[in-house]
N, CA, C and O atoms as a Tripos MOL2 file, in Angstrom:
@<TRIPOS>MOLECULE
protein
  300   299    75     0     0
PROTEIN
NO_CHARGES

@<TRIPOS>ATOM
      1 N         -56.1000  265.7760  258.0990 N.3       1 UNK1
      2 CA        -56.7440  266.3380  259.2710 C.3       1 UNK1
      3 C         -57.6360  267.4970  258.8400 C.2       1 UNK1
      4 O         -57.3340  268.0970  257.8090 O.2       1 UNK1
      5 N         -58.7350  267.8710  259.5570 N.am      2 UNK2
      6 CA        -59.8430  268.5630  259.1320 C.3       2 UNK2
      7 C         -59.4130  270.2110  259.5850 C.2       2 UNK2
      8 O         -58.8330  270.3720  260.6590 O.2       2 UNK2
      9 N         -59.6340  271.0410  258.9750 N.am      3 UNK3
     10 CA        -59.8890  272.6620  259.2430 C.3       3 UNK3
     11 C         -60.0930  272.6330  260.6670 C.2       3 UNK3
     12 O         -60.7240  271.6490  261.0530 O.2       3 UNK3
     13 N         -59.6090  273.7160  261.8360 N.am      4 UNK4
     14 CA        -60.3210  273.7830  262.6820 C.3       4 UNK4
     15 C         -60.4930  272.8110  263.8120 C.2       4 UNK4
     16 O         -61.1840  273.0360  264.8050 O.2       4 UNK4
     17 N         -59.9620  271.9550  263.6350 N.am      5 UNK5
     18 CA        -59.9810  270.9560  264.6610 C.3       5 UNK5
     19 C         -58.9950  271.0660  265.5460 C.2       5 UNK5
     20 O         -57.8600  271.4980  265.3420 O.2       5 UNK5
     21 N         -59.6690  270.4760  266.9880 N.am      6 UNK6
     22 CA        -59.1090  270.3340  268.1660 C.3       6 UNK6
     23 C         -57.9510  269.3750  268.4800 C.2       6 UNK6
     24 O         -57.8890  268.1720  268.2270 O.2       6 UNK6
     25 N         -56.8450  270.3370  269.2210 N.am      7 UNK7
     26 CA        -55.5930  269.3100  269.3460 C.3       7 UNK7
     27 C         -55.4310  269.2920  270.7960 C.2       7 UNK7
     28 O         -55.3640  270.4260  271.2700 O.2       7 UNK7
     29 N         -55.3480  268.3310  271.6480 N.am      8 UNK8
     30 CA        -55.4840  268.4420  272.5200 C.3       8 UNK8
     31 C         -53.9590  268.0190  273.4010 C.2       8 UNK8
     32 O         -53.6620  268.4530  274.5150 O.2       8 UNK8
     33 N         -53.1330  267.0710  272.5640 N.am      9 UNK9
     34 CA        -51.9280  266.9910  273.1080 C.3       9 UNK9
     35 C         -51.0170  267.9230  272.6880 C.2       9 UNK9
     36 O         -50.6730  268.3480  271.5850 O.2       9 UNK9
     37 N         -50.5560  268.2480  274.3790 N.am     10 UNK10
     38 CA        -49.4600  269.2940  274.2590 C.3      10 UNK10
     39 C         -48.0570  268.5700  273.1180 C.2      10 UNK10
     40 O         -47.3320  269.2650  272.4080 O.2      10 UNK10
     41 N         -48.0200  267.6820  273.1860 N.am     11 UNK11
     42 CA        -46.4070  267.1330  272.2330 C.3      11 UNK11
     43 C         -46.7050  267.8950  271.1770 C.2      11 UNK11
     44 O         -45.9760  268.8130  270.8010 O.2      11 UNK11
     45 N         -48.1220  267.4750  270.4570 N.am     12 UNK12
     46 CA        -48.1580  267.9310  269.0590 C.3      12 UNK12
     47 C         -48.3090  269.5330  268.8310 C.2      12 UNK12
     48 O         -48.0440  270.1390  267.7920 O.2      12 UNK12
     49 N         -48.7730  270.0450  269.9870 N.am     13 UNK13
     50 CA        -48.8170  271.5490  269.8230 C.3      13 UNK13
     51 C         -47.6710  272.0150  269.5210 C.2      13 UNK13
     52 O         -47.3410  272.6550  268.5230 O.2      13 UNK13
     53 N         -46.7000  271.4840  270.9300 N.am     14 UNK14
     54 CA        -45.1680  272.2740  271.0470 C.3      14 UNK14
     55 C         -44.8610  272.0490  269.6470 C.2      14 UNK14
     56 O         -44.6260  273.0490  268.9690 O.2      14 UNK14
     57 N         -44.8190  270.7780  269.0370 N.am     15 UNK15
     58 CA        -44.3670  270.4870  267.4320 C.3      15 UNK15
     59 C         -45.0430  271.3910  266.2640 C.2      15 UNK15
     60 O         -44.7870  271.7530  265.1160 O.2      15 UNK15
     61 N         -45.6660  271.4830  266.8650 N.am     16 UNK16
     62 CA        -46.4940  272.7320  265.8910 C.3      16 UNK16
     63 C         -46.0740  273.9590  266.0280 C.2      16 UNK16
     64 O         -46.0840  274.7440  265.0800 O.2      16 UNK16
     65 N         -45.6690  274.2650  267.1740 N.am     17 UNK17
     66 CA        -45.0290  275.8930  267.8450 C.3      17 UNK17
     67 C         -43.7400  275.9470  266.7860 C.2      17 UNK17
     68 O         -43.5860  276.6960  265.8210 O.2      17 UNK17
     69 N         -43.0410  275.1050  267.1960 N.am     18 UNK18
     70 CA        -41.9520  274.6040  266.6460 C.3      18 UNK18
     71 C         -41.6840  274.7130  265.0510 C.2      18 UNK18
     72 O         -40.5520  274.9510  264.6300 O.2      18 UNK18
     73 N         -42.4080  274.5900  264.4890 N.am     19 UNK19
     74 CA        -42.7040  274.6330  263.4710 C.3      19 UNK19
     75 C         -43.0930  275.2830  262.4780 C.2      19 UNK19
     76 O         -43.1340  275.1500  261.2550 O.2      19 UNK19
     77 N         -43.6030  276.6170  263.8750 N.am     20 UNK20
     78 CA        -44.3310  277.9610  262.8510 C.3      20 UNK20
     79 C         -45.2430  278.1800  262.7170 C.2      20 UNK20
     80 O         -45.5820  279.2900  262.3070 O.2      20 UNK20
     81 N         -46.3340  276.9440  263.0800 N.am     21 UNK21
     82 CA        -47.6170  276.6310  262.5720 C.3      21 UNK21
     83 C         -48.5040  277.6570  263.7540 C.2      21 UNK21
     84 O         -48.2870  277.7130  264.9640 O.2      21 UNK21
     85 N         -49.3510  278.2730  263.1130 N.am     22 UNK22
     86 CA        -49.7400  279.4520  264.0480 C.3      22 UNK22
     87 C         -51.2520  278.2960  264.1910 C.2      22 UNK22
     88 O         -51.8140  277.4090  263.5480 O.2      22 UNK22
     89 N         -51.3870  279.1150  265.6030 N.am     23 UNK23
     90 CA        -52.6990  277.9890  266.4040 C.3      23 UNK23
     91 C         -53.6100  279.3300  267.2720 C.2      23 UNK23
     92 O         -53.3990  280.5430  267.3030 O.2      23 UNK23
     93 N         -54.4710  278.6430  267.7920 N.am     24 UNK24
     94 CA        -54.8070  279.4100  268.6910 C.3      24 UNK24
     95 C         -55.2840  278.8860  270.3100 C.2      24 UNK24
     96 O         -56.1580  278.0220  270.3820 O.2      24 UNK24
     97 N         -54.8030  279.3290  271.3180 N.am     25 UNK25
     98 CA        -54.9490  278.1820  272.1220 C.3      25 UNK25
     99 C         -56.2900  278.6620  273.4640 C.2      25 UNK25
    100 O         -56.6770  279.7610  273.8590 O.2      25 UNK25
    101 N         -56.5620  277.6580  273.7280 N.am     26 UNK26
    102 CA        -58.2400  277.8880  274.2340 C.3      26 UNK26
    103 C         -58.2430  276.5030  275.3600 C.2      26 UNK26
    104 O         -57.7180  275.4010  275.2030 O.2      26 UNK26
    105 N         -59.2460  277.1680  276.8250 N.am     27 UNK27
    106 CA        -59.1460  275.8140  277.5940 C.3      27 UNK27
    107 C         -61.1850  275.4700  277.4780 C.2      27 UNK27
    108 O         -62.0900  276.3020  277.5390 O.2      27 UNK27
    109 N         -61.2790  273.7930  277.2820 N.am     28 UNK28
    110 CA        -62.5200  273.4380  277.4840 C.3      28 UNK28
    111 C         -63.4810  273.3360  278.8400 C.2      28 UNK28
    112 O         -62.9290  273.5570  279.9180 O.2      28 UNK28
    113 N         -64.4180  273.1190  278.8310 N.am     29 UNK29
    114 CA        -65.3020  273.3710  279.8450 C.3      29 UNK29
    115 C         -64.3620  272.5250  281.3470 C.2      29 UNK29
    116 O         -64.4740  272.9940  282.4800 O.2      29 UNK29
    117 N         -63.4500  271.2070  281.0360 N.am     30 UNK30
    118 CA        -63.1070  270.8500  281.6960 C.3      30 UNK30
    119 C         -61.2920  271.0680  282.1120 C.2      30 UNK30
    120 O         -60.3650  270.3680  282.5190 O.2      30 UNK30
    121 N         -61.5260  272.4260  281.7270 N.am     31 UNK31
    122 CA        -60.4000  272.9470  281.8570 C.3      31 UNK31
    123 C         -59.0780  272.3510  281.1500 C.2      31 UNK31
    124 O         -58.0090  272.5840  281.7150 O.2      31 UNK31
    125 N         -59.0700  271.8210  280.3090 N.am     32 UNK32
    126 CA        -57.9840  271.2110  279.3740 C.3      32 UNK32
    127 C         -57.9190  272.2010  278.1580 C.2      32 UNK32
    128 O         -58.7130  272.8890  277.5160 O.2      32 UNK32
    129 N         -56.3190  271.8770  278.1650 N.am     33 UNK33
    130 CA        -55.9140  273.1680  277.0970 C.3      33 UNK33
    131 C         -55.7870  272.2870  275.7060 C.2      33 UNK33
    132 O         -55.4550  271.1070  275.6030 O.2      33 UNK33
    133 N         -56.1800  273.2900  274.5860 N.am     34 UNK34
    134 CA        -56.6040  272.6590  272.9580 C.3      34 UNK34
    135 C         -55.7890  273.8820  272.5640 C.2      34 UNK34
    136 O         -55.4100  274.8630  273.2040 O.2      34 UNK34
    137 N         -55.6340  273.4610  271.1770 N.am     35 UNK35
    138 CA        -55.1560  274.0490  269.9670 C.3      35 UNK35
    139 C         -56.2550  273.7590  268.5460 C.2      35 UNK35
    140 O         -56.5710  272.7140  267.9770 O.2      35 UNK35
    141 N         -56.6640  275.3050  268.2920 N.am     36 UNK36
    142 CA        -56.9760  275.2880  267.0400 C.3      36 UNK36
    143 C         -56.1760  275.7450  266.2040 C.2      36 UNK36
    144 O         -55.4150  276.6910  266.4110 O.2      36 UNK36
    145 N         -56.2890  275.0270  265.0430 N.am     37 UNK37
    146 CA        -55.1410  275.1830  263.6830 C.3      37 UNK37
    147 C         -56.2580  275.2580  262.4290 C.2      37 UNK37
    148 O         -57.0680  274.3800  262.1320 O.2      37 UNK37
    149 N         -56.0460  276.6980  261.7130 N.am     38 UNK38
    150 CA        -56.8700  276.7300  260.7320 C.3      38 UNK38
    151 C         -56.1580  276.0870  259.2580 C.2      38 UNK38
    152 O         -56.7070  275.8300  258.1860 O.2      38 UNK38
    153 N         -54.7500  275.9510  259.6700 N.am     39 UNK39
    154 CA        -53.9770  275.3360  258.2440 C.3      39 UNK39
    155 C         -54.2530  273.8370  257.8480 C.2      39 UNK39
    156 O         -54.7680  273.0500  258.6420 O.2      39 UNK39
    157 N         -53.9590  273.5650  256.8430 N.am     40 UNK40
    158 CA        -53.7530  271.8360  256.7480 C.3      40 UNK40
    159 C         -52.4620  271.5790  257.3980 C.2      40 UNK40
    160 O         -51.4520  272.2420  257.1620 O.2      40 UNK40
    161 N         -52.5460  270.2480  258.5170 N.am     41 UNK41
    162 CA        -51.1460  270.3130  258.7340 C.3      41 UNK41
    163 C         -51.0360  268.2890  259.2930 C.2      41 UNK41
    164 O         -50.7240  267.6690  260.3100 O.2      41 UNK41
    165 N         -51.5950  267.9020  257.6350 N.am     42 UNK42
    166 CA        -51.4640  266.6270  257.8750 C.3      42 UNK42
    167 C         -50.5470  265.8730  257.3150 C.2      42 UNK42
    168 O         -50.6080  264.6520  257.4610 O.2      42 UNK42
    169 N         -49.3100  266.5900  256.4110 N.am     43 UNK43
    170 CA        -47.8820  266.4190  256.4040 C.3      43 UNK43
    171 C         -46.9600  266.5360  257.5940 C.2      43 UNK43
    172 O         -46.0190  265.7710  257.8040 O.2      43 UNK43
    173 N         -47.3960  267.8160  258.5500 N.am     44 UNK44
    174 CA        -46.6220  267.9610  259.6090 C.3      44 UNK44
    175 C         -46.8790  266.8300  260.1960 C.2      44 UNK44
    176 O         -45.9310  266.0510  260.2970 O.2      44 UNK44
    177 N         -48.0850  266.4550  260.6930 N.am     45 UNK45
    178 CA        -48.4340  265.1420  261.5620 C.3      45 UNK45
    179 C         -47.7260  264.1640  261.4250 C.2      45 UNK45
    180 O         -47.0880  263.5760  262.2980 O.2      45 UNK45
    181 N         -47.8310  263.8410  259.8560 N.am     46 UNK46
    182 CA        -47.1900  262.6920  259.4890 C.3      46 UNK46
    183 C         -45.4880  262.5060  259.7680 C.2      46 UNK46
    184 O         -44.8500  261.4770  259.9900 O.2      46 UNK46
    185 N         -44.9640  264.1500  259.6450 N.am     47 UNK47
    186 CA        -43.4380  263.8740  259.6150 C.3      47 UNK47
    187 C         -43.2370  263.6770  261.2100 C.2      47 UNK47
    188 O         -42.4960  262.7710  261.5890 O.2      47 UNK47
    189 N         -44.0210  264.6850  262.3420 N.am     48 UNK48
    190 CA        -44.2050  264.2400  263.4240 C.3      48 UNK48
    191 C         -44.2940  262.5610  263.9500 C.2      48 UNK48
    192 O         -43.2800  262.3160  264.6030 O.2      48 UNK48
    193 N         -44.9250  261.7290  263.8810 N.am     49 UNK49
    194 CA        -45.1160  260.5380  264.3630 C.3      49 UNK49
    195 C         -43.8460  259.7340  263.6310 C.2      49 UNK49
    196 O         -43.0540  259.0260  264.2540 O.2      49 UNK49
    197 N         -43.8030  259.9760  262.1920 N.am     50 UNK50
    198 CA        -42.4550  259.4440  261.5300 C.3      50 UNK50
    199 C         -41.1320  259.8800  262.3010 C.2      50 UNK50
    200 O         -40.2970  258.9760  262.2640 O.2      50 UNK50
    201 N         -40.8380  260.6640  262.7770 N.am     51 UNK51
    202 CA        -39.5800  261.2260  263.8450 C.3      51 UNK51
    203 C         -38.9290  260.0130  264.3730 C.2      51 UNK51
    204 O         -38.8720  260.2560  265.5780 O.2      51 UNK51
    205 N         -38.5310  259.1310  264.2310 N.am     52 UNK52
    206 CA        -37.6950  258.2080  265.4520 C.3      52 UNK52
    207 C         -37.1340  258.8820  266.5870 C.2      52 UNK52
    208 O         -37.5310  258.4540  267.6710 O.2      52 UNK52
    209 N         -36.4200  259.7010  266.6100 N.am     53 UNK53
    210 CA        -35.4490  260.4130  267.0420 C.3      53 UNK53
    211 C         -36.7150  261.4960  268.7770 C.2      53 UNK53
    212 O         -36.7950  261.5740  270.0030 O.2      53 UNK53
    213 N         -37.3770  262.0440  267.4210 N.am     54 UNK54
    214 CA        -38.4860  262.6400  268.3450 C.3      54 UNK54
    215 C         -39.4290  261.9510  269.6690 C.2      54 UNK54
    216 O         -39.7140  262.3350  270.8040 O.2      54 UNK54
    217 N         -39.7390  260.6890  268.8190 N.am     55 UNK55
    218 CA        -40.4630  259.5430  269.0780 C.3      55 UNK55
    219 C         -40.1420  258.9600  270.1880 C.2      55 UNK55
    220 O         -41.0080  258.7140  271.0270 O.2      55 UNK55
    221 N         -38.4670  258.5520  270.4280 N.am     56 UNK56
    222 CA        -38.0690  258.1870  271.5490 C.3      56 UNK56
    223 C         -37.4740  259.0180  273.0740 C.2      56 UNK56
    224 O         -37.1120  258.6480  274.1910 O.2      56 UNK56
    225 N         -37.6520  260.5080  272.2500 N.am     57 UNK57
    226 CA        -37.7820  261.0770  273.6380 C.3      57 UNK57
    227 C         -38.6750  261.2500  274.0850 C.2      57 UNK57
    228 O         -38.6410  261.0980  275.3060 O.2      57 UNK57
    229 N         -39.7250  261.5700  273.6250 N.am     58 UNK58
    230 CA        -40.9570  261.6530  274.3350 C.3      58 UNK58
    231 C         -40.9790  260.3840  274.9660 C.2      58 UNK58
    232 O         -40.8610  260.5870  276.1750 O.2      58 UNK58
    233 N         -41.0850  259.0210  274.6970 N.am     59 UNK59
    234 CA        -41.0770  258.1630  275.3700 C.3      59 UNK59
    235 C         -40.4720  257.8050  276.3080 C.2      59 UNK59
    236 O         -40.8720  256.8760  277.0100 O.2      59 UNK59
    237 N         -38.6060  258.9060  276.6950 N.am     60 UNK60
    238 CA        -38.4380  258.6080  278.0070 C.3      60 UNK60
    239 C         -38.6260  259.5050  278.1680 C.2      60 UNK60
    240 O         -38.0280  259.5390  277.0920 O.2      60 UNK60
    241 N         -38.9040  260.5820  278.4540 N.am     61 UNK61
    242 CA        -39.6490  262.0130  278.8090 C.3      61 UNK61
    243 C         -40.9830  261.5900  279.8350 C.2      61 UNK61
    244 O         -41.2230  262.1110  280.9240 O.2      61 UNK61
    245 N         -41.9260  260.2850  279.0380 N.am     62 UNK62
    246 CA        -42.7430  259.9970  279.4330 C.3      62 UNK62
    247 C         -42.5350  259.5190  280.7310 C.2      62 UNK62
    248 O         -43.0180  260.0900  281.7090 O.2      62 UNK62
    249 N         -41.5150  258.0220  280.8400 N.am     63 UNK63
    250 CA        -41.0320  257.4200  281.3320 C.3      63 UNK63
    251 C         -40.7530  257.9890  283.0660 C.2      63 UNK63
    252 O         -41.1500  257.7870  284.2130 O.2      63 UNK63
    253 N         -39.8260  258.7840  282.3130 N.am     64 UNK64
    254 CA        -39.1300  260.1160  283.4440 C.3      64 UNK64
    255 C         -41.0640  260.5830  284.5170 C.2      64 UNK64
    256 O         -41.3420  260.0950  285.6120 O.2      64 UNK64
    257 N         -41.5220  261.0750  284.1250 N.am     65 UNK65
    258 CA        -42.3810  261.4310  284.3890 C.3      65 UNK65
    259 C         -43.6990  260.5000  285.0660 C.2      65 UNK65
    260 O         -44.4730  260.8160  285.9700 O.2      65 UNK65
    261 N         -43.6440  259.5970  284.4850 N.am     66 UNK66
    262 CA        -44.3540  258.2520  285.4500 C.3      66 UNK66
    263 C         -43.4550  258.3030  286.5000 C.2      66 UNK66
    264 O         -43.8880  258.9120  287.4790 O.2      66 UNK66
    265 N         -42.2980  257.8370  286.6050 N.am     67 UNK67
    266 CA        -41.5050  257.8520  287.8690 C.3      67 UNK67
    267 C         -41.7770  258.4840  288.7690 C.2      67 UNK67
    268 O         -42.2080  258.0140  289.8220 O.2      67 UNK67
    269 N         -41.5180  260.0750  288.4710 N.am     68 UNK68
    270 CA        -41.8790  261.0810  289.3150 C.3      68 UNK68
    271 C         -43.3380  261.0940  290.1750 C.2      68 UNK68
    272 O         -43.6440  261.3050  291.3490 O.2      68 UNK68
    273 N         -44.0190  260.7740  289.0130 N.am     69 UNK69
    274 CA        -45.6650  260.3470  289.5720 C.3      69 UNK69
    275 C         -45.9470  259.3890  290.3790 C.2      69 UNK69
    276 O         -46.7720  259.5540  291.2770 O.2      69 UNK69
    277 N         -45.4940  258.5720  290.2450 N.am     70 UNK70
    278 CA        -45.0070  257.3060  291.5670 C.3      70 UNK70
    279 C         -44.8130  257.2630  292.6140 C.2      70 UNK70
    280 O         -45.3970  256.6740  293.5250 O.2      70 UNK70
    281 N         -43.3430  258.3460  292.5770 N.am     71 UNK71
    282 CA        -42.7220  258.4220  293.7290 C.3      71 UNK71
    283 C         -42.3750  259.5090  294.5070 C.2      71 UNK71
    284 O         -41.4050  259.5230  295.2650 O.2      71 UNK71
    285 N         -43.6070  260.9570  294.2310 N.am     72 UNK72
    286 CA        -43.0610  262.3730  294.4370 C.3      72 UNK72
    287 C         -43.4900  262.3000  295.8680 C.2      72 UNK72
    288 O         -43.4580  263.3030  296.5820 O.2      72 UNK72
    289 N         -43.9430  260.9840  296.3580 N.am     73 UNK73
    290 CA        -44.6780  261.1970  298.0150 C.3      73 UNK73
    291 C         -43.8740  260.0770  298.8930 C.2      73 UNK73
    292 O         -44.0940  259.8530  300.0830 O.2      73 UNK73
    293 N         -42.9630  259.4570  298.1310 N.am     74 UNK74
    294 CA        -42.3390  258.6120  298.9190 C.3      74 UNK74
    295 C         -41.3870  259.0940  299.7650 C.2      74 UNK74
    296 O         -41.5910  260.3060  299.7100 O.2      74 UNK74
    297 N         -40.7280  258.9670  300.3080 N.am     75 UNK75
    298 CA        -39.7170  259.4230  301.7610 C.3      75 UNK75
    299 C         -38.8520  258.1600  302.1100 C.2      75 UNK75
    300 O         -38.0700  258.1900  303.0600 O.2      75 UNK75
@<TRIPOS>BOND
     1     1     2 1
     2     2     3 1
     3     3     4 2
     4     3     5 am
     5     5     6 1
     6     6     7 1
     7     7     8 2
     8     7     9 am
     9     9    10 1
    10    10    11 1
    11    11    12 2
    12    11    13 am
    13    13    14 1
    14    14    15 1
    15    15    16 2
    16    15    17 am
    17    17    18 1
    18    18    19 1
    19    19    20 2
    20    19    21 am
    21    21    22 1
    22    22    23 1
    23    23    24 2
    24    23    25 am
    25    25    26 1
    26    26    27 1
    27    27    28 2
    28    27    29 am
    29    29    30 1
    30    30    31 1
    31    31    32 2
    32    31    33 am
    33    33    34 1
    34    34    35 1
    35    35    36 2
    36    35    37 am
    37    37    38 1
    38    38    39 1
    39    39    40 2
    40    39    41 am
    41    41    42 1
    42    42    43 1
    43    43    44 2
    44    43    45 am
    45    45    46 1
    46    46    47 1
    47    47    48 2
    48    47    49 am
    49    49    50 1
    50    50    51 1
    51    51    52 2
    52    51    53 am
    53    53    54 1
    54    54    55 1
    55    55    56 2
    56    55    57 am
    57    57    58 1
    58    58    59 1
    59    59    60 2
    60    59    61 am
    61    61    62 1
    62    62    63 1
    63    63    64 2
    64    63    65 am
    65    65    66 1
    66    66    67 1
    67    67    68 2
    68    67    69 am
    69    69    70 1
    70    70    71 1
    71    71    72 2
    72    71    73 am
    73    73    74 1
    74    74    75 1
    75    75    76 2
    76    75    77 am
    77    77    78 1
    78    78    79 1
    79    79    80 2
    80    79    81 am
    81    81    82 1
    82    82    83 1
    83    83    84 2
    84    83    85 am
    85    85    86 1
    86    86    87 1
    87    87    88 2
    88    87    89 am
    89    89    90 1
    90    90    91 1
    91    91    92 2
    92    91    93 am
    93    93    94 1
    94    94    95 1
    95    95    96 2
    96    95    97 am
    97    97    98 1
    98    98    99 1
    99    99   100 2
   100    99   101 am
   101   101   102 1
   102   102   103 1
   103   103   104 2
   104   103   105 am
   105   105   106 1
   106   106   107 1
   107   107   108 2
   108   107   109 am
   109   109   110 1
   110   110   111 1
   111   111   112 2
   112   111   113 am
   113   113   114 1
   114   114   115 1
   115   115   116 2
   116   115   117 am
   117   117   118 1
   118   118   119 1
   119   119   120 2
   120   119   121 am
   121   121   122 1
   122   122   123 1
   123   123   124 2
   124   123   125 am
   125   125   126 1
   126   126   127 1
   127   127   128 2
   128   127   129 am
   129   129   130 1
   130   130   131 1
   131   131   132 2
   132   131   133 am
   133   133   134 1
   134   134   135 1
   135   135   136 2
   136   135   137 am
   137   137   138 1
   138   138   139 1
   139   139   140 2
   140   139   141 am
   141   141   142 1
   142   142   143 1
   143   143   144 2
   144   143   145 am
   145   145   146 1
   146   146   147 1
   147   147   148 2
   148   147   149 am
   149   149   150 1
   150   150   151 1
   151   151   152 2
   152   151   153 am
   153   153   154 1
   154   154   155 1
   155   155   156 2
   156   155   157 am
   157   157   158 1
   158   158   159 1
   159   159   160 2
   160   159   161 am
   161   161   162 1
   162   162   163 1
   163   163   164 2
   164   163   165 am
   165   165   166 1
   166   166   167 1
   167   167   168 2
   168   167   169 am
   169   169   170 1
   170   170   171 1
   171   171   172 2
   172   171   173 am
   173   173   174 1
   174   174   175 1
   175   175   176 2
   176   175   177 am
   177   177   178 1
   178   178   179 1
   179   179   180 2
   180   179   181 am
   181   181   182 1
   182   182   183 1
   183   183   184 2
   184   183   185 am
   185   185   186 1
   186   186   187 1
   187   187   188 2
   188   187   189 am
   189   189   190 1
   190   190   191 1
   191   191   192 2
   192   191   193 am
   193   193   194 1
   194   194   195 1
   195   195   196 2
   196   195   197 am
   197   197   198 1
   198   198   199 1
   199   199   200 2
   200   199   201 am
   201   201   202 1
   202   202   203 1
   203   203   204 2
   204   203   205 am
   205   205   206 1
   206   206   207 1
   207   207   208 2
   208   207   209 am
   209   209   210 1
   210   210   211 1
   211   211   212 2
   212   211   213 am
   213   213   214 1
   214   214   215 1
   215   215   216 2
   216   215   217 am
   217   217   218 1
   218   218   219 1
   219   219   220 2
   220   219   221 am
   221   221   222 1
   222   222   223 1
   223   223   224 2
   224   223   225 am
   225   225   226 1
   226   226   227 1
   227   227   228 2
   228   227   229 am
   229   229   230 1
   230   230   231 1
   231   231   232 2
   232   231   233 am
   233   233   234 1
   234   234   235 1
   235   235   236 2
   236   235   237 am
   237   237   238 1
   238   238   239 1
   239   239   240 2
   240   239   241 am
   241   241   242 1
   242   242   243 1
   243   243   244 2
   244   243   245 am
   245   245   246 1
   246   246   247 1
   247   247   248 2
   248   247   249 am
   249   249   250 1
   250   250   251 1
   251   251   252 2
   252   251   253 am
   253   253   254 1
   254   254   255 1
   255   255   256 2
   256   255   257 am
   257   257   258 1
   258   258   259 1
   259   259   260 2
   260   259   261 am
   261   261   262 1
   262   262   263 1
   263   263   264 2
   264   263   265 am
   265   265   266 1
   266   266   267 1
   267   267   268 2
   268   267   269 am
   269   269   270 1
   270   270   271 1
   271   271   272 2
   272   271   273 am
   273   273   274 1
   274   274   275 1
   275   275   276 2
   276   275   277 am
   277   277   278 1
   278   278   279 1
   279   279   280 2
   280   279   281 am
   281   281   282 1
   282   282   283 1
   283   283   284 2
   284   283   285 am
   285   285   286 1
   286   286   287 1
   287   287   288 2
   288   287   289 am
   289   289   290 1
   290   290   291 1
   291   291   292 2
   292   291   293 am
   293   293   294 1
   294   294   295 1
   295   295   296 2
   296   295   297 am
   297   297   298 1
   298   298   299 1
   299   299   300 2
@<TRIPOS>SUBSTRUCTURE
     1 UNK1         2 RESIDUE 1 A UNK
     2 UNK2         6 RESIDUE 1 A UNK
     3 UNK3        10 RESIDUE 1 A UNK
     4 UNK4        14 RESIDUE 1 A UNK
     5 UNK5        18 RESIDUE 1 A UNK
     6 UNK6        22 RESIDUE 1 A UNK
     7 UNK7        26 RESIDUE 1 A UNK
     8 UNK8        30 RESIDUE 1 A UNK
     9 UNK9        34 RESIDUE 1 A UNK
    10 UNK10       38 RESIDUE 1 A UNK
    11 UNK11       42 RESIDUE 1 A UNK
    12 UNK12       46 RESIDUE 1 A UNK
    13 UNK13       50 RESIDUE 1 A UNK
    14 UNK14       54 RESIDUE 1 A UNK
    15 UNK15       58 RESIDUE 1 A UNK
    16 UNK16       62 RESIDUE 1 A UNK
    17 UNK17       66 RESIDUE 1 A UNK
    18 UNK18       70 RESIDUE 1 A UNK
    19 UNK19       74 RESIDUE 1 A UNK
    20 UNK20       78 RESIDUE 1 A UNK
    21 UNK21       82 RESIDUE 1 A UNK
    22 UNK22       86 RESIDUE 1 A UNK
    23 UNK23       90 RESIDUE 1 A UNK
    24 UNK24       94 RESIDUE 1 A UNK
    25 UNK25       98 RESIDUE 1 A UNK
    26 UNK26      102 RESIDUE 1 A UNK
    27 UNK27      106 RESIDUE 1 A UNK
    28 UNK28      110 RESIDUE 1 A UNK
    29 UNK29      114 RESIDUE 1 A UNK
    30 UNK30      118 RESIDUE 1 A UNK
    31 UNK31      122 RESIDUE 1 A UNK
    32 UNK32      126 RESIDUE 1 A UNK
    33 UNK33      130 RESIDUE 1 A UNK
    34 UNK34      134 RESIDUE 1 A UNK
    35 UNK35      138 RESIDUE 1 A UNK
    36 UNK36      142 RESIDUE 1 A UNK
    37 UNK37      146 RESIDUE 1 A UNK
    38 UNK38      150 RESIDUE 1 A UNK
    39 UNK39      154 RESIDUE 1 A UNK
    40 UNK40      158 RESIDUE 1 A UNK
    41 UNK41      162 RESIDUE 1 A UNK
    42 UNK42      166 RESIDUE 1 A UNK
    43 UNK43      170 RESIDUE 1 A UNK
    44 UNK44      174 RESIDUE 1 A UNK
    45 UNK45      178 RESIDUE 1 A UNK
    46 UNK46      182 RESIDUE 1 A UNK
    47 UNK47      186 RESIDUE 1 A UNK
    48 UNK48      190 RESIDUE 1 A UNK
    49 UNK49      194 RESIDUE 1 A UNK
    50 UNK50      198 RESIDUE 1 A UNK
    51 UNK51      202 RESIDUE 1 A UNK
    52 UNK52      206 RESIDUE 1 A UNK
    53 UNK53      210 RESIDUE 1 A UNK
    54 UNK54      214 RESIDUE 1 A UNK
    55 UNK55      218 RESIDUE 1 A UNK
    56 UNK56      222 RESIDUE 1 A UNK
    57 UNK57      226 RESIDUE 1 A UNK
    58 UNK58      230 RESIDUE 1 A UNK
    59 UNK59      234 RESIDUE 1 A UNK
    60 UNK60      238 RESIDUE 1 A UNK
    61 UNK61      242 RESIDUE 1 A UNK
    62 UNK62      246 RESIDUE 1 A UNK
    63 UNK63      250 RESIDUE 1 A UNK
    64 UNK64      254 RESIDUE 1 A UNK
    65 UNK65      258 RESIDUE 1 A UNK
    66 UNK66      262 RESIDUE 1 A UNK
    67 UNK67      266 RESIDUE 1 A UNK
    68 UNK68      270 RESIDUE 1 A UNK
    69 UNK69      274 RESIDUE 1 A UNK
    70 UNK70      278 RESIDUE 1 A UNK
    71 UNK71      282 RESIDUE 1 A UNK
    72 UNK72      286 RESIDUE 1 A UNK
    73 UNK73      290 RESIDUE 1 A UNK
    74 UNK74      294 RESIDUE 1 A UNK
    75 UNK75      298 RESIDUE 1 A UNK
């Protein structure tokens, strides 16, 4: 991953918080929040997505959260 570049998902930030990895965080013209990271951190990435464990909560995390989105207007 390149110097300086834009991260735009929160998972990988928090994993980055998590981690130590100092960032700096900034919102774009369309109001979405980024992370700049001046370190190399394309080992972290890698151990990130490699996670099983990690991997499948986010996926019901996700899950959880579609639901909610579904059904926060139903009655």
């Amino acid at each position: 991953m390149q110097k300086n570049r834009r991260i735009y998902s929160l998972n990988i930030i928090s994993y980055l918080a998590m981690n130590n990895i100092e960032f700096k965080l900034l919102m774009d013209n369309d109001n979405k929040v980024y992370a700049v990271v001046e370190n190399e951190i394309s080992d972290l990435l890698e151990e990130y997505k490699s996670n099983d464990f990690l991997q499948k909560f986010l996926h019901s995390y996700q899950e959880i959260r579609r639901f909610i989105k579904e059904n926060k207007n139903i009655k």
